[in-house]
N, C-alpha and C positions, 0 to 999 in steps of 0.2 A: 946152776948159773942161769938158765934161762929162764928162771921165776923172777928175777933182778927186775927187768923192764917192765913185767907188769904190776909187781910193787909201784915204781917209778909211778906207775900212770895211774894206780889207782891211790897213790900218794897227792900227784897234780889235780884228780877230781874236785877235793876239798877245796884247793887253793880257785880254781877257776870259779866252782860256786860262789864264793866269796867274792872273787873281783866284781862276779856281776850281779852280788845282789848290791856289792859296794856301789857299784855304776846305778842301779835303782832307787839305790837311798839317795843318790846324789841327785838322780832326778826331778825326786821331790821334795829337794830343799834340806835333807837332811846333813844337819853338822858332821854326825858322826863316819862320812862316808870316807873310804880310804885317799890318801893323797894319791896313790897310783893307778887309780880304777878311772878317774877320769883329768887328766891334766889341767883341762880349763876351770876345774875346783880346788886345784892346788892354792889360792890365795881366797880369802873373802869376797864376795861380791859387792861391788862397788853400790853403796845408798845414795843419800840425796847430800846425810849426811858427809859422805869420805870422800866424793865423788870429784871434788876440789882438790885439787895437789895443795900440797904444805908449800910446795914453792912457789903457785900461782898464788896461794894464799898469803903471804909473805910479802908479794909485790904493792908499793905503794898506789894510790888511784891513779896519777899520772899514769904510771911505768906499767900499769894495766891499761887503760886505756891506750894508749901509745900500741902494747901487746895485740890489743883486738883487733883496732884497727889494720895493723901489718898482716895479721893471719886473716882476718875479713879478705884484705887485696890480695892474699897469696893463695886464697881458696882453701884457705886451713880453718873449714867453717864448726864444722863438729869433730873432729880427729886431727893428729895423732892425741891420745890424751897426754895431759899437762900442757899442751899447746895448739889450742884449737879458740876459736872466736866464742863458741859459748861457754866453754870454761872462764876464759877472761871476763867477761861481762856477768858472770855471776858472782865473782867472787868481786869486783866493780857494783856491782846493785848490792850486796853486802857491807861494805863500807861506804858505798853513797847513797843509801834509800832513796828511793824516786825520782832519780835522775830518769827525764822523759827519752832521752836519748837512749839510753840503753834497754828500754823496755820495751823500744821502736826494735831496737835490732834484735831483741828473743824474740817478738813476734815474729818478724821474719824467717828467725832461722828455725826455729820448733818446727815447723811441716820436714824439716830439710833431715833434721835428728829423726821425728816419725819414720820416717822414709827410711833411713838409713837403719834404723833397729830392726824394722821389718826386715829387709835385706840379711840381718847378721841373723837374725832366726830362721830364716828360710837353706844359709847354709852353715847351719847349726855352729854358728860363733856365738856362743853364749856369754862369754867372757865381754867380746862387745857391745852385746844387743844389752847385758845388765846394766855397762856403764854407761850407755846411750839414753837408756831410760831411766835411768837414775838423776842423769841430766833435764833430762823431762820433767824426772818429777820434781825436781830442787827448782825447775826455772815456774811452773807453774803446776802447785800440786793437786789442781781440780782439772787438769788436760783432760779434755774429753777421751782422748785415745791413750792413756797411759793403762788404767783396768786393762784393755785389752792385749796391751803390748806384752803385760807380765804376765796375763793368762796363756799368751801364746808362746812364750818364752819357758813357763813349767811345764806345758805338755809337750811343747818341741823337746825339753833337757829328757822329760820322760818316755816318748817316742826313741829317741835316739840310745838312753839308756837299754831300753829292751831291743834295739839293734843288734846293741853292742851283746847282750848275751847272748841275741839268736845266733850273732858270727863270731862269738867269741874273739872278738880282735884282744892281739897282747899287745902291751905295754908300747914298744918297740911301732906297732902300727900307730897307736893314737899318737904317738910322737910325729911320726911323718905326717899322719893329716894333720896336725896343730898346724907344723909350719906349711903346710899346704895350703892351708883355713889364712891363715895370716898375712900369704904371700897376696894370694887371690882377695884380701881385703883392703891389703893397700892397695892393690889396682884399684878394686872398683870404687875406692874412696875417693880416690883420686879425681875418675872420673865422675864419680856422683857430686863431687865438691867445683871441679869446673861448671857443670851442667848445672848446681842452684847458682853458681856464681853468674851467669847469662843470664839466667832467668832474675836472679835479683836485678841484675843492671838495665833489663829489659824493663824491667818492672818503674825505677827508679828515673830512664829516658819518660816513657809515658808519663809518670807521676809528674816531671818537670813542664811536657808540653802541657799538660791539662792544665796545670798552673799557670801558662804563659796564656793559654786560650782565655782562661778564665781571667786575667788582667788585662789583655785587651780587649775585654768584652767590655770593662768594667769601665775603663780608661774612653773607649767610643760611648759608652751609656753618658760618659760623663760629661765629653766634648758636647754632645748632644744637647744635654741639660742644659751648657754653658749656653750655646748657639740660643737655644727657644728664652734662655731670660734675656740676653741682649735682642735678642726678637723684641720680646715684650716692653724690656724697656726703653726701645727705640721707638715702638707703635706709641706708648704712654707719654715721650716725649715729645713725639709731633702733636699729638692730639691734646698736649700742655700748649705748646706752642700756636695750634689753630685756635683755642677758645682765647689765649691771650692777646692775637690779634681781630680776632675776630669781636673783643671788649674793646681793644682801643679804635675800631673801626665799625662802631656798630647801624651804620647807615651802609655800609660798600655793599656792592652787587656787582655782578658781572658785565652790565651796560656802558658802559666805556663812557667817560665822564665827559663834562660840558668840552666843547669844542675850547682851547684858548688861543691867544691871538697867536697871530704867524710872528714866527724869530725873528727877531732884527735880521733885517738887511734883503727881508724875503722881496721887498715892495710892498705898494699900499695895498693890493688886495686883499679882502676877506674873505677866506675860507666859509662856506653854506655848506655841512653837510644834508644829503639829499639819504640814504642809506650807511648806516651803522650796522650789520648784522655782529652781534651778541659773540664772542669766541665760544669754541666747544671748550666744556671744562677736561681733562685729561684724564681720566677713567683710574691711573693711579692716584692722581691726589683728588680723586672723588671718595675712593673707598677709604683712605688714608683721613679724611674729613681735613685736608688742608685748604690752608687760605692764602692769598699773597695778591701784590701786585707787580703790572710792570708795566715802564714807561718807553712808547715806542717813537721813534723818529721818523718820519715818512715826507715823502714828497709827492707832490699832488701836479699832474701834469694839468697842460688849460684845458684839457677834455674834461678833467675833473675825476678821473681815474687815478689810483696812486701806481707810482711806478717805480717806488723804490721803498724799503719800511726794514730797519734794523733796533735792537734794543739798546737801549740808555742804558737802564738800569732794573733790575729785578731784585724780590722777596720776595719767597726766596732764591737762590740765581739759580736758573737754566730749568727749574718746576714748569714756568707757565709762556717759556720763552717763543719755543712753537706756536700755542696757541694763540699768542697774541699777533704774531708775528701773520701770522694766516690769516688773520680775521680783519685785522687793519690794512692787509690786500686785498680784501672783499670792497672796503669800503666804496662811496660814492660821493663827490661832491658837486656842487652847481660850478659849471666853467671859468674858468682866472683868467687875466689876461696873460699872466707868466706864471710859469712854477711857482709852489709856493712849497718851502719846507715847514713841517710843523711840529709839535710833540704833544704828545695825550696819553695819560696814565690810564689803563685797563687793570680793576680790582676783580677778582679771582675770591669770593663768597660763596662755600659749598652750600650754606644754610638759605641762598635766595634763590 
């Protein structure tokens, strides 16, 4: 009787051998490895090809679209699969080739999948990091980081295989840590999927103001431009305007014209100017090369000093209205016997 037990165990030798050379093969990719030596090999590993659900696949463009969108906002960016944002939009870039929009959002979201695969090889979820990177490689199959993902994904399966036969774990353990593995990856999916979700929106606020910068930059360049041509074509228009008076006035100068007789009703005397000094011309419409005139009204007391002097009329009005205004209070005439009001037009020629 007591040979029983060690039959027993030298019966379970064989079988342990087996599990873990099963577990080895499974490591490295071999079909033939037993379904029960490693669990996360129980089904195929997900390609670029399968990696699409039948019923994502199924979905019309709309009723995809519509889909990504919701799981984009819900932070269902790359998991759970059959319902996660880049599944939807690959199986969307399949029935709508080059749609720009959806090619926007893989770029996006591909660092966010990298990340996430590395993560499932690091706590040996192989099952995940396969269909992560299978997604990788169906959304773009020259990814710089996909080689590496799947070289790290066979030596991870294969590391973890020769664990498993240094500690012999049974059946009964890899079951516990499966759902161990599973629990601990919806968490961290979870949170890995809020954290790209900030960062995309992070990303998406900036991408907006730079666009707003860069339209007000565009919008002030522009007012700019507007300002310097009515600049230009206001300078262009006076200086139409100066040579066209300046041809129908081609004798005027600045010297204030022949004295003419006093207004009715001033009385019989004659105004003698004695001193005329010349008006200053106005330093604006010197550079501006304007011209005009204007006619001032002034009263001449019997000293022959004027003691009063307001404008008629002006061309153009209120340009040279000071100047004339000033300069015909300089004047001087020879003594009256009364006031005498009078009027004399003062022409404004930048050319004399």
């Amino acid at each position: 009787m007591n040979q029983f037990p060690n039959v027993r165990r030298a019966a379970r030798a064989p079988f342990v051998l087996a599990v873990a050379m099963g577990l080895v093969l499974a490591g490295c990719g071999k079909d033939e490895a037993p379904a029960t030596a490693n669990p996360q090999a129980a089904k195929p590993a997900a390609t670029p090809q399968t990696v699409i659900s039948e019923k994502v696949s199924a979905l019309a463009p709309d009723a995809l679209r519509a889909a990504a969108t919701k799981a984009y906002n819900e932070n269902r960016l790359y998991a759970p699969a059959g319902d996660n944002a880049i599944e939807y939009y690959l199986a969307l870039r399949d029935k709508v080739p080059g749609d720009a929009a959806v090619s926007s959002a893989l770029v996006d979201l591909l660092p966010m999948a990298v990340i996430a695969t590395e993560q499932s090889v690091a706590r040996d979820d192989f099952t995940e990091a396969q269909r992560l990177s299978a997604l990788i490689g169906k959304a773009d199959p020259s990814h710089p980081a996909l080689a590496r993902l799947k070289g790290a994904i066979a030596a991870q399966q294969q590391a973890a295989a020769q664990r498993a036969v240094q500690q012999q774990l049974s059946a009964e353990d890899q079951a516990k840590k499966q759902v161990e593995l599973e629990k601990k990856r919806i968490e961290d999916q979870k949170k890995q999927q809020e954290l790209a979700a900030k960062q995309l929106a992070t990303k998406e606020v900036t991408d907006r103001a730079a666009a707003d910068r860069a339209a007000a930059d565009r919008a002030a360049a522009d007012r700019a431009a507007a300002d310097r041509a009515a600049a230009d074509r206001a300078a262009a228009d006076r200086a139409a305007a100066a040579q066209r008076q300046a041809a129908e006035r081609p004798a005027a100068t600045t010297t204030p014209a022949r004295p003419a007789a006093a207004a009715a009703g001033s009385g019989s005397s004659e105004l003698r100017a004695l001193s005329t000094p010349a008006p200053e011309f106005p330093p604006e419409a010197l550079r501006a090369a304007q011209s005009g005139e204007v006619q001032v009204e002034f009263t001449v007391s019997p000293d022959g000093s004027v003691s009063a002097a307001r404008v008629v009329r002006a061309n153009p009005p209120r340009v040279f209205d000071r100047a004339a205004v000033n300069a015909v209070k300089r004047w001087r005439f020879a003594p009256v016997d009364a006031p005498v009001t009078a009027r004399r037009t003062i022409a404004f020629n930048p050319g004399n």
